[in-house]
N, C-alpha and C positions, 0 to 999 in steps of 0.2 A: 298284228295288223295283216289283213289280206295282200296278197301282190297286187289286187288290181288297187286297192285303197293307197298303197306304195306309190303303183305306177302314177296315182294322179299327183301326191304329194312329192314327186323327182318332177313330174311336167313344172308344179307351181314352181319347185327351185328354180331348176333351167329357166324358168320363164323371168326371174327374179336376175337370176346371173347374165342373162341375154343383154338387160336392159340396160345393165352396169357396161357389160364390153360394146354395147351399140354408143354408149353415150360417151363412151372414151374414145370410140374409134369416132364420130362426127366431133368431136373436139381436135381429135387428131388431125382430121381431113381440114378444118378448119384454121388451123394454124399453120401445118405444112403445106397444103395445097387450095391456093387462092381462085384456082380454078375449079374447086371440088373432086378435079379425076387425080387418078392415078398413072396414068401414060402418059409418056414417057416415066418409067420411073425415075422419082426426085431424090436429090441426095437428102438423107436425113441426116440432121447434125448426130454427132458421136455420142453425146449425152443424152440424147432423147432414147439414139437406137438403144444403146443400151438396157434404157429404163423400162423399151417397150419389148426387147428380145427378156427381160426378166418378167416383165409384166404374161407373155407367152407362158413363157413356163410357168409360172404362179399357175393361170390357170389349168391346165394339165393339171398338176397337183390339187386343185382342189377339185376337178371331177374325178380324179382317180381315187380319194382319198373320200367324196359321196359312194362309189364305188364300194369302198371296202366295208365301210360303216353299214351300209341299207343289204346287206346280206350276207349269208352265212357259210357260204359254200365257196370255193373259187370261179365257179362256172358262171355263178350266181351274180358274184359280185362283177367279173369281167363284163357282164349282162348287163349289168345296171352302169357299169363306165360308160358300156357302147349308147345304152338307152339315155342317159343324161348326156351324152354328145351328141346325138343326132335332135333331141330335144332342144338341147340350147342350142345349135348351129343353128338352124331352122327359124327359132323365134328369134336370133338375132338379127336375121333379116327380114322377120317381120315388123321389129322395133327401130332397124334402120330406114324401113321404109314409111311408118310414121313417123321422124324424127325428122327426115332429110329427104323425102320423096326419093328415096334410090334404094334399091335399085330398081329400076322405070321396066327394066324386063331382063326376064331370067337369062337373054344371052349376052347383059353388060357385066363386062369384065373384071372381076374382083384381083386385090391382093390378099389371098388366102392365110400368108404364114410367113414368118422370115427365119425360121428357125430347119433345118440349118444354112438355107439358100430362100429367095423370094419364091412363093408357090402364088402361080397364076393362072386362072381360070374363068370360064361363062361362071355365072352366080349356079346355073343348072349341074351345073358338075358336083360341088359340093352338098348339093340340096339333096340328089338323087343318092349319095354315100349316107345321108343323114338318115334318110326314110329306110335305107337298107338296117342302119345302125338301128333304127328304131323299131324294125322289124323283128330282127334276130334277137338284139339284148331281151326285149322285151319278152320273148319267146321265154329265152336265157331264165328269165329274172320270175317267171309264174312257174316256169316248170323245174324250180330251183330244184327243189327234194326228189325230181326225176335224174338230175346233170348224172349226178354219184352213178348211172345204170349206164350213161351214153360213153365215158372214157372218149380222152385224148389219145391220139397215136402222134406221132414223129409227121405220117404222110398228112394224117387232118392239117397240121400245123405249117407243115412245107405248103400245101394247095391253098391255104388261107393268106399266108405269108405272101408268098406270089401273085396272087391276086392283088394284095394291100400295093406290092412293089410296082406292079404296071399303073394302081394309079395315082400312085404318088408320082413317077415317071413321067403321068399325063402333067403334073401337074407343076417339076421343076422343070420338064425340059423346055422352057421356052426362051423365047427373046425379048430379054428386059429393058433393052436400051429405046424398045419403041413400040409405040403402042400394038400388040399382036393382029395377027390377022388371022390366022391358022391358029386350031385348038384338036389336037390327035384323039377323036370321037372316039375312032377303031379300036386305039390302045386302052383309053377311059372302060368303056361298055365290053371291053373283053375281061377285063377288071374287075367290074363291080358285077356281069354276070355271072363268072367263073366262080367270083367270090359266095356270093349269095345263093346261086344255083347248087354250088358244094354242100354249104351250109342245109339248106334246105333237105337235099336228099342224102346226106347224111342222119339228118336226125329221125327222118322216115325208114330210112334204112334198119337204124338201133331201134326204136318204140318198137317197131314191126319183128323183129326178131322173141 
């Protein structure tokens, strides 16, 4: 099968897995919050969180494990993780916004994650990680049978790393007890361009060699 014949057949998954986690989470919003939002955050009963901090990880697990299955190589395969994540991030908000008219605009405030603290954010924050994800893996994922020529180092991985950490930063450090007001852009966009930008002239750097 070609990459790009792949790349369409990962879109229709994600697009298929999108629709499962929009229709859990507007059931979710539905029974825990009668108002629809999410601010102040609400207590969830013990038994739910639980079932939904498992239901998290579940999926992890099954994009990491489309990941390993749709390619051959590790570069390859980490490519198609990132490419089915930002895939299915993406279409899950555009299945929650046929579902339940929300999000109304990219700077209403989602609850992203609870694993291992609540991650909170504009809808734009994670959309803009998505398209990066979909950028790079996807790179990743066509130019599989080149990865072998590009080699990891210890500093690729520390400047990627660090990147990831300021925006996950953006993204636990907030205040949960009431609806935010302040969202750390600076720290976000130093993040995702540090991240992207490396990536980028990284692989320009190795082809060009």
């Amino acid at each position: 099968m070609s990459p790009f014949r792949k790349l369409l057949w990962l879109i229709v998954f994600a697009g298929a897995f999108a629709l499962v986690e929009a229709a859990v989470v507007a059931y979710l919003r539905k029974l825990l919050m009668s108002d629809g939002g999410y601010f102040p955050l609400k207590e969830i009963p013990v038994h739910i969180l639980k079932i939904e901090l498992s239901r998290e990880a579940a999926t992890m697990v099954v994009l990491v494990i489309v990941g390993i299955l749709s390619a051959t190589t590790p570069l390859g395969r980490f490519g198609t993780f990132m490419f089915v994540f930002g895939a299915w991030d993406i279409l899950y908000y555009g299945w929650l916004a046929f579902f339940e008219g929300w999000p109304q605009s990219l700077l209403d405030w989602d609850l992203l994650f609870l694993i291992p603290v609540p991650w909170i954010a504009p809808v734009l924050a994670p959309v803009l990680v998505s398209m990066g994800l979909l950028g790079c893996g996807g790179w990743l994922l066509i130019h599989e049978d080149e990865t072998d020529k590009i080699g990891i180092s210890v500093r690729d991985w520390g400047v990627e790393l660090a990147a990831a950490m300021m925006i996950l930063f953006s993204f636990m450090n907030n205040d949960r007890s009431s609806p935010p007001e302040n969202y750390p852009w600076v720290i976000f966009f130093a993040g995702l361009l540090s991240g992207i930008g490396y990536f980028v002239w990284r692989v320009s750097a190795r082809r060009g060699e």
